[in-house]
N, C-alpha and C positions, 0 to 999 in steps of 0.2 A: 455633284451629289447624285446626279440622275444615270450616270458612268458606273458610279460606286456600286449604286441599288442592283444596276442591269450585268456587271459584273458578278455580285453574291448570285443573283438569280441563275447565274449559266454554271457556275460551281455547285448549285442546286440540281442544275440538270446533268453534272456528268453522270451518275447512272446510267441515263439514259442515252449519253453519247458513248457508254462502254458496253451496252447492250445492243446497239445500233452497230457498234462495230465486231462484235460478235459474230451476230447475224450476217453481217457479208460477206466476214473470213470462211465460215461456216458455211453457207449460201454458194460460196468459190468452191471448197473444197470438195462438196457434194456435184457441183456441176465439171468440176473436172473428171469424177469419178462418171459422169454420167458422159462426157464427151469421149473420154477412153475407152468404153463401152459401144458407145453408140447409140447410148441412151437405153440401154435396155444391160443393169448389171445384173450379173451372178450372184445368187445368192448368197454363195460363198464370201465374194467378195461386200457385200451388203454389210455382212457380220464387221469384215476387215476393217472396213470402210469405219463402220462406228466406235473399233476400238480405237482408231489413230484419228480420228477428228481429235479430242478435246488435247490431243498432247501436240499435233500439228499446230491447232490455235494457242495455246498456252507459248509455244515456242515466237509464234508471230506477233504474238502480244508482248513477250519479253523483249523481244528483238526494236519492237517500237519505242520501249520505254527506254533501250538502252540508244537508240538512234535522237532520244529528245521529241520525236512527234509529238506527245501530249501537252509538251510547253509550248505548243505556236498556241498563236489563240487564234479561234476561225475566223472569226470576223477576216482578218487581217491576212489570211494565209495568201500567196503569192507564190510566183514560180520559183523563187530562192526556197522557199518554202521544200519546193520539189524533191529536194537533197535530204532531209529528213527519211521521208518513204522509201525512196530508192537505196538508201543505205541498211533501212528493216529489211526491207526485201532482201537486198545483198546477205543480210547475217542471215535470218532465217531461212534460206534458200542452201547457202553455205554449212549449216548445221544441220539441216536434212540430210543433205547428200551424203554429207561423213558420215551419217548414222548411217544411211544406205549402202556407201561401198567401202568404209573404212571400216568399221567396229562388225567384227563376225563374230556376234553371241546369241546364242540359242532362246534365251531369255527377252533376249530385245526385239527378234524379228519380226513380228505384229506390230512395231512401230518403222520398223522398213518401208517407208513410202516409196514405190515406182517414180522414177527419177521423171518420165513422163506429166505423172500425177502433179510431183512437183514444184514443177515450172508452170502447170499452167494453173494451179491453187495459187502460188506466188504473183505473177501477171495479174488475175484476175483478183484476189485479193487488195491486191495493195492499191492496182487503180479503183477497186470500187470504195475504198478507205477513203483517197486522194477528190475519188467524184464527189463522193456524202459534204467533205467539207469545202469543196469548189458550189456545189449547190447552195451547200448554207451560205453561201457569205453572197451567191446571187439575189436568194431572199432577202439576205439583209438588207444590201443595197438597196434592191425592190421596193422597203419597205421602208427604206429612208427617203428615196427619191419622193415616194407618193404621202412623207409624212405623216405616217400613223402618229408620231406624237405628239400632242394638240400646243406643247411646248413648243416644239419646233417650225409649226404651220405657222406661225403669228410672226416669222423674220421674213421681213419682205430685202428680197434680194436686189445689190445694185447689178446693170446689166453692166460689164465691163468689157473692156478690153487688154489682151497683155501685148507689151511690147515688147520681142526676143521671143525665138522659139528652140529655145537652146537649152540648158542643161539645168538653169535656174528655173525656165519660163516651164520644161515640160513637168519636174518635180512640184513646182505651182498647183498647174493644170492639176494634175494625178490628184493632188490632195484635197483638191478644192470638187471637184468634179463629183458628183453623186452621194456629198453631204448635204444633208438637210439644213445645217446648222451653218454652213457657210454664206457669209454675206452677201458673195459675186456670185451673179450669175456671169459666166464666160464666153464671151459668144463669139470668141474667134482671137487670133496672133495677127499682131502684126512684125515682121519682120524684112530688114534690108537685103537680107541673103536673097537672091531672087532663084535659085537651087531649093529653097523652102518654099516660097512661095507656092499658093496651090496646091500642096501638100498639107499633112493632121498629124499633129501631136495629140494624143491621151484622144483621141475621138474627135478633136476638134481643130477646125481648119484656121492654117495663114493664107489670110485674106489679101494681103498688098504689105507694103511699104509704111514707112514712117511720112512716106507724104500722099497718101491717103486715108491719114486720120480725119481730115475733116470732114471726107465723105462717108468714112464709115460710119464716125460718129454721128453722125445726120438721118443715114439709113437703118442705123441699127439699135437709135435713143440710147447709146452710149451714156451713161452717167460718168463713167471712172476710167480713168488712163493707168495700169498700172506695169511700168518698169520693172522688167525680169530681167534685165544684163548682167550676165555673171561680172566682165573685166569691163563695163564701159567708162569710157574716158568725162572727164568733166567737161567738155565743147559737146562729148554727142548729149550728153543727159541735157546741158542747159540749152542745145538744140531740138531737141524733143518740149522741154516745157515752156520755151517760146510758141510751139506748135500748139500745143496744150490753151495755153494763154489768149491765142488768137482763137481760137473757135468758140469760145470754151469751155472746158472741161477738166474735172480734178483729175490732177496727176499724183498718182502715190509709188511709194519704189519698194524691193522685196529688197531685205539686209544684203550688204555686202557679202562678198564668199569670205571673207574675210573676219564677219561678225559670226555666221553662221559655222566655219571652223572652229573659233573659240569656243564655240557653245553657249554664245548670247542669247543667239534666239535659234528662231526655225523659220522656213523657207514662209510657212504660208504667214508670220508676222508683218503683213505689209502695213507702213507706215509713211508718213509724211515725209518726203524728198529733204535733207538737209543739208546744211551750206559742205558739209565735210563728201557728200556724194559729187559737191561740181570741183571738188578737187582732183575728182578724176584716177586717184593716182592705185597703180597697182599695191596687192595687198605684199606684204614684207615676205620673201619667202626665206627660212632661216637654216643652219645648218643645226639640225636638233643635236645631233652626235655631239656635236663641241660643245654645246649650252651645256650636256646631259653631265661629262665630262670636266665643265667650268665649275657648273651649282649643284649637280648633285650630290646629295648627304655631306653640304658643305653648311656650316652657321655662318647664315647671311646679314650684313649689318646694310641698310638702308638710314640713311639721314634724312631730313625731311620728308619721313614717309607716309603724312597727312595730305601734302602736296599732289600737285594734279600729277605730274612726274615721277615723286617718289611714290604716289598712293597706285600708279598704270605698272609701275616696278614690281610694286611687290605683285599685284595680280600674275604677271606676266612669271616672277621668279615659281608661285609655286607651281607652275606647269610641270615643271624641275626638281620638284623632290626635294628641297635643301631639309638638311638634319634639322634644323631652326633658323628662325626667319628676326630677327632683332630689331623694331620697328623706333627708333627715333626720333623724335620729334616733340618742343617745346610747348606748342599749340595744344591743351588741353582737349581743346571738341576736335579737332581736326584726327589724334591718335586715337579718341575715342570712337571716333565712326570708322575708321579703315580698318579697327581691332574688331569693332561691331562684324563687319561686311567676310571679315574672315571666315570670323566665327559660325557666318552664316551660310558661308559660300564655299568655305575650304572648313571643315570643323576637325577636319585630322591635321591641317598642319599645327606643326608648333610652335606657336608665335608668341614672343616675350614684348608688350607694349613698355617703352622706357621715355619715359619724359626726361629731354636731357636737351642742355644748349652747349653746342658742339663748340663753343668757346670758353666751357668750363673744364678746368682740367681737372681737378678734383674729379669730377663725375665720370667723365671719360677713364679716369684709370679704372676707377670704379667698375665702369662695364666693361671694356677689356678683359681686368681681372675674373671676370666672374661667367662670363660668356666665350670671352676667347673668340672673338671674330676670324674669318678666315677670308670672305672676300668682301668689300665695300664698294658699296654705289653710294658718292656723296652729293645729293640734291640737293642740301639745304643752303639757300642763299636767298639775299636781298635781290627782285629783277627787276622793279618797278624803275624803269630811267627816270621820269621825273620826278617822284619822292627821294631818289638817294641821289640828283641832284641840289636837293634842297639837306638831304640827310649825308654828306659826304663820309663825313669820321665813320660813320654806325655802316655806310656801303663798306669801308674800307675794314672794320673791325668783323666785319661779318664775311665778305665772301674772300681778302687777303690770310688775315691772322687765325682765324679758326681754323680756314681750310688748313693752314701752314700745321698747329696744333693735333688738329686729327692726324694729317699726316704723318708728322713724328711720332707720335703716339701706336699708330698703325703699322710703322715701322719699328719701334723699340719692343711692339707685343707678336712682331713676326708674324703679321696678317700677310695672304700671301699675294693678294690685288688688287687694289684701292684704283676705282673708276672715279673722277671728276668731273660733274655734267657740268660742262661751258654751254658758251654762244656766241652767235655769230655776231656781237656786239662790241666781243675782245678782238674784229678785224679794223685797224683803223680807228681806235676809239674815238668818240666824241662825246663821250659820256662818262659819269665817273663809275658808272657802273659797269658799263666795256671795258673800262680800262682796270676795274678791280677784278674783273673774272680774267682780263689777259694776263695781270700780273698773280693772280692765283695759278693759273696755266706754268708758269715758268716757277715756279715755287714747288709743283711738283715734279716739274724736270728735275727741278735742284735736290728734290728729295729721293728723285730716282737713282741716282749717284752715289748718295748715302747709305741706304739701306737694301736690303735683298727682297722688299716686297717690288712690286710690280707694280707702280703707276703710270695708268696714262688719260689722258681727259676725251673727252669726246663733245664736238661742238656740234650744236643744231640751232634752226631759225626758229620762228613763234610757231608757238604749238595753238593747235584749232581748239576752243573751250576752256586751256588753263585758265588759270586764276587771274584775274587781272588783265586778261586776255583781250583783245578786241572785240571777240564774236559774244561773250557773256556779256560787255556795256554795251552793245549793238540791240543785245535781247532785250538788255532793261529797256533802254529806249526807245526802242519800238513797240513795247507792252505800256511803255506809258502815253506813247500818242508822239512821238518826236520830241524835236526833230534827232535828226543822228548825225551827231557831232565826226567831222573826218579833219584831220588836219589839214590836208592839199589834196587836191584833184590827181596830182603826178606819182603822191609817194606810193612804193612797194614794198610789199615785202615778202619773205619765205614763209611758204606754211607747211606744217606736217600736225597729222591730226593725232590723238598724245598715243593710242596703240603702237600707230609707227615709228613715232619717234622713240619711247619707250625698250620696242625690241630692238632696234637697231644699236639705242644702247647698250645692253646685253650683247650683243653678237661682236659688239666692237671691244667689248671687255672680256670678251673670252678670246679673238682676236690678238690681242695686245702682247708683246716683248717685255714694255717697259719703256719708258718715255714718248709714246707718242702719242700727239694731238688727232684724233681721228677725227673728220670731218664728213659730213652726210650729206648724199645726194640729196638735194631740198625741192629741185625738179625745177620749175617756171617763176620767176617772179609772180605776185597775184596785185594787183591797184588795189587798195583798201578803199577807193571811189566802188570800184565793182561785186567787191566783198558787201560792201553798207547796200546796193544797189539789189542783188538779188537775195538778202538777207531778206531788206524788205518787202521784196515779191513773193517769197518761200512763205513769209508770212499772211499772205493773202492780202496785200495791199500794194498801191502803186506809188513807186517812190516821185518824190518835188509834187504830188496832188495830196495822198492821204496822209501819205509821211513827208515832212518836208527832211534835207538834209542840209548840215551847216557847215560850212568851211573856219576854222579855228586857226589856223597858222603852226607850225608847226612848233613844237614844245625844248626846252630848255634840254639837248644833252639826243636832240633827236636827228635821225639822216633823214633825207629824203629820199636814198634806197640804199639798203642792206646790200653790202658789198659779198658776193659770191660765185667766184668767176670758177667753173668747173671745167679745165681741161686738162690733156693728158700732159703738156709739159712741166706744169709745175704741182700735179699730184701725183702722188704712187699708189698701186694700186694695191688691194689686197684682194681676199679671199672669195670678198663677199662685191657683187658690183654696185650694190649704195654707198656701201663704204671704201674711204681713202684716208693717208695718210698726207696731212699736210707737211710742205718740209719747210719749219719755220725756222726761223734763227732762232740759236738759243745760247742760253748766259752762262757764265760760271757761277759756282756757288758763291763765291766770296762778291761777285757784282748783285746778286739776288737778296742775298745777305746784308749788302750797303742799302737796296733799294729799299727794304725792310725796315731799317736801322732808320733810315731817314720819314719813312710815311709813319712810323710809331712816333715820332715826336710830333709829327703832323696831327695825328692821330689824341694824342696825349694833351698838347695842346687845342683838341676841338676846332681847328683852323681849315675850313673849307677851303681859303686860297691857296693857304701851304700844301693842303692838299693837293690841289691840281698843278701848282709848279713842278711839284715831286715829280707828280707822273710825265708831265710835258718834258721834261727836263729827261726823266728816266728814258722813257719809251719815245721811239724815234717815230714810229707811226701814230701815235697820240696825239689829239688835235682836241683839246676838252680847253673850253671856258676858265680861265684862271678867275672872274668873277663871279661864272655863276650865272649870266647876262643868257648863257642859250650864244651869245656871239663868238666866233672861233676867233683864237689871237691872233694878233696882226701878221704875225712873220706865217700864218699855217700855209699860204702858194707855195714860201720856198721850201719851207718844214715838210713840204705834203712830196715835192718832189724829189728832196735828199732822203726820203722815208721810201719811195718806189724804188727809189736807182741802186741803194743800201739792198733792199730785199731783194732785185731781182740777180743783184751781183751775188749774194748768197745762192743763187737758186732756191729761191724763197715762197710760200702761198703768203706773204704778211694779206695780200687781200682777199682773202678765200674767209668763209667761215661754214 
């Protein structure tokens, strides 16, 4: 409000800032006349003099408005700013002189300015426009530093420190530096570079090292540690807030370059360090040209696009321009808030919300018909392993028979690329849920054969915050006082946080030929001991004292670690270096076809165990519970190693996801 007020006010005073500039142009042009002289003009020229002032300024004031100078606002003026003036100058300089030695008319020659006169009216002119508003904006500062506004005097400032004096850490500094209104006081960099060291950013000095925070913070009453690392890795951050921890002191982090690209936030948003920062992992860099190329002014069809997956989708698709955006999804509040967020966030694109259950065929012609899809991302599926353990038929009717459905249907309406988000659960299943996304995978191989659209799936590990996620019942339970349930000390798994995972699907779907399984770089295993561990340190508590943590045993249809072995023999490579193509064995239609034919009677009959013989029987890397017990069948040692020796004789990823 108090912006708003002090804005009207200075629109109140241009008058007075076009009167001020007047005066200097004027103020120049008299003093060049006076320096050409020597201070002493002819009277003659006196006359001259006062008939070509007001059309000299008229000229130099046009030349500003057509250079944009009057839209910088002073406050803010800077040396980019510089380009503004310097380009008046240029025109009005350049229009003079033509008048001078191009245009010979008798009529104009009292507007003939001596090419002398000029350049130094121009020189002198423009810098003393460029000083007026170099001054003001020192007043202003001036008069923010020392608080004139009795608003602003009453924030008491933390004394801070940054850590990074790099390209995140100086944009910090710059913004933070000689506001009133900023909460840090800054009192120095820390950085590893020791080339910085002893050196200032924006006025203010790196002090030492990352292992002279505890003395600085000691000698300098440090309240706040606050992380500026443009690319740091997850071991340096969670090494710095160990540092933090022992002295200690609050550590807070400035967004990713990665958040601040998208346009989330801005540099000076600093916030609380969160578990998706100690993953360390660089931000996606994508090939736009091809996205531009894939989604542009295409009708986009999204399936489960309420989902933590399909809802980072559709954000990430309208960066792209798609002609219209097809928003699918069963979940009444779920379509209602991603249609809300648009609305909010993107209000030009054009988004169609359709409640629809992508195993209704009725419906799906329905929108087909009437939208015409052109490219499909299909997220909507059952993930939960232990409920669609218990839920076998409804895993199998849901992420099998739908997917199959859509896809035919996406092929009969001549859509022209149908993406299928897997996981790395369809490597090795032990679940009936791995093993419905693996046999959804080879369903649209089979559909790829068929039809002239373009399918191909794309597999990723657990994404950081979806739904059902680890790190969201990690949240609960440490908002409610513990303990935090983990299954085993040993187990791992992949994490990608849903931005990443999100565009990588995109990039892998514009990628795409047609039938292939595209598999993503998922980086490090992470211990889900260590994940529950610094969750609840991030939360300002210490884990097995404030939080206690519980070991549960591991769950019906669960690994102990996600299989995801990434080398260059048995992936290919693509365009992009996260992404790869797996080379998996694959089926005929008519064996795809059988495998169908026999889980619908599975299916038909509600029979959870026929269900898992199917697949055990089907799928040779398959290793799932035929009761349901969470225990692998008897035969899975020899099953497990006729299932490697199979895949690698193929030259096969069967253990990649």
């Amino acid at each position: 409000m108090e912006n708003r007020l002090e804005d009207r006010f200075w629109y109140l005073r241009r008058p007075v800032q076009l009167l001020a500039d007047v005066a200097i142009l004027s103020s120049a042009f008299w003093f060049a006349y006076l320096l050409r002289f020597d201070f002493n003009i002819p009277e003659y020229y006196v006359t001259i003099a006062l008939n070509q002032l007001p059309f000299v300024v008229f000229i130099q004031f046009a030349s500003l408005f057509i250079a944009g100078a009057y839209s910088i606002i002073w406050r803010y003026v800077s040396l980019g700013d510089i380009k503004a003036f310097l380009k008046a100058a240029l025109i009005s300089g350049i229009i003079l002189m033509i008048i001078r030695l191009v245009i010979n008319a008798e009529r104009i020659s009292m507007w003939q300015v001596p090419l002398s006169i000029i350049l130094m009216t121009t020189i002198f002119g423009f810098a003393g426009l460029l000083g007026l508003r170099v001054l003001r904006r020192f007043v202003y500062e001036v008069s923010e530093k020392r608080g004139f506004s009795l608003a602003k005097r009453r924030i008491k400032k933390k004394p801070a420190l940054l850590v990074g004096a790099g390209r995140i850490g100086a944009a910090l500094a710059k913004e933070m530096v000689g506001r009133a209104d900023a909460e840090l006081d800054i009192r120095g960099f820390v950085d590893d570079e020791r080339r910085k060291q002893g050196g200032s950013v924006s006025g203010i000095k790196v002090l030492g090292g990352t292992n002279d925070l505890a003395r600085l913070v000691s000698e300098l009453s440090i309240e706040e540690v606050v992380l500026a690392i443009g690319k740091a890795q997850g071991k340096d951050i969670r090494r710095i807030l160990d540092i933090c921890r022992t002295i200690p002191v609050k550590a807070q982090i400035v967004p990713s370059l990665n958040e601040i690209a998208h346009g989330r936030v801005s540099v000076s948003r600093i916030r609380d360090v969160q578990i998706e920062d100690l993953l360390g992992r660089e931000p996606v860099q994508l090939d736009d040209r091809n996205l531009h190329d894939f989604l542009n002014e295409k009708v986009v069809m999204i399936t489960g696009a309420g989902g933590s997956i399909g809802s980072e989708l559709v954000r990430q698709i309208t960066n792209y321009k798609p002609r219209q955006i097809l928003l699918v999804e069963r979940a009444e509040y779920f379509l209602f808030r991603i249609e809300q967020e648009l609305s909010l966030d993107f209000p030009d694109v054009d988004k169609v919300p359709l409640i629809a259950d992508v195993g209704d065929e009725a419906r799906l012609i329905e929108i087909f018909s009437e939208y015409k899809p052109e490219v499909i991302f299909h997220a909507a599926a059952h993930k939960h392993v232990p409920l669609m353990e218990k839920n076998a038929a409804e895993a199998v009717k849901n992420n099998v028979f739908a997917t199959r459905l859509l896809g035919e249907t996406a092929g009969r309406f001549g859509v022209k690329d149908f993406v299928l988000i897997s996981t790395d659960k369809a490597v090795n299943p032990t679940s009936v849920m791995g093993a419905s996304k693996r046999i959804a995978e080879l369903v649209i191989q089979s559909l790829d054969g068929q039809f002239s659209t373009n399918y191909v799936a794309v597999r990723f590990g657990n994404v950081l915050g979806s739904a059902g996620s680890v790190v969201p019942i990690f949240k609960q339970q440490i908002a409610r006082g513990g303990p935090v349930t983990v299954t085993d000390k040993e187990m791992t798994r992949y994490f990608m946080t849903i931005p990443e995972a999100s565009q990588l699907v995109l990039q892998a779907g514009a990628l795409g030929k047609g039938g292939e399984i595209f598999i993503l770089d998922m980086g490090a295993p992470v211990k889900i001991l260590d994940l529950a561990e610094d969750m609840i340190r991030l939360s300002g508590l210490e884990p097995y004292e404030e939080i206690d943590i519980r070991f549960t045993g591991i769950r019906e249809g669960e690994k102990m670690f996600e299989e995801l072995e990434i080398t260059g023999e048995i992936l290919l490579k693509t365009g992009h270096p996260k992404i790869f193509i797996g080379k998996l064995a694959t089926y005929s239609v008519e064996e795809v076809d059988r495998i169908l034919n026999e889980l619908g009677t599975g299916v038909k009959a509600n029979s959870s165990k026929r269900i898992r013989s199917i697949i055990n029987a089907s799928l040779p890397e398959a290793s799932i519970s035929e009761q349901g017990t969470g225990d692998p069948p008897a035969e899975f040692g020899v099953k497990e190693k006729r299932s490697r020796a199979a895949t690698e004789d193929l030259g096969t990823a069967g253990n990649i996801s």
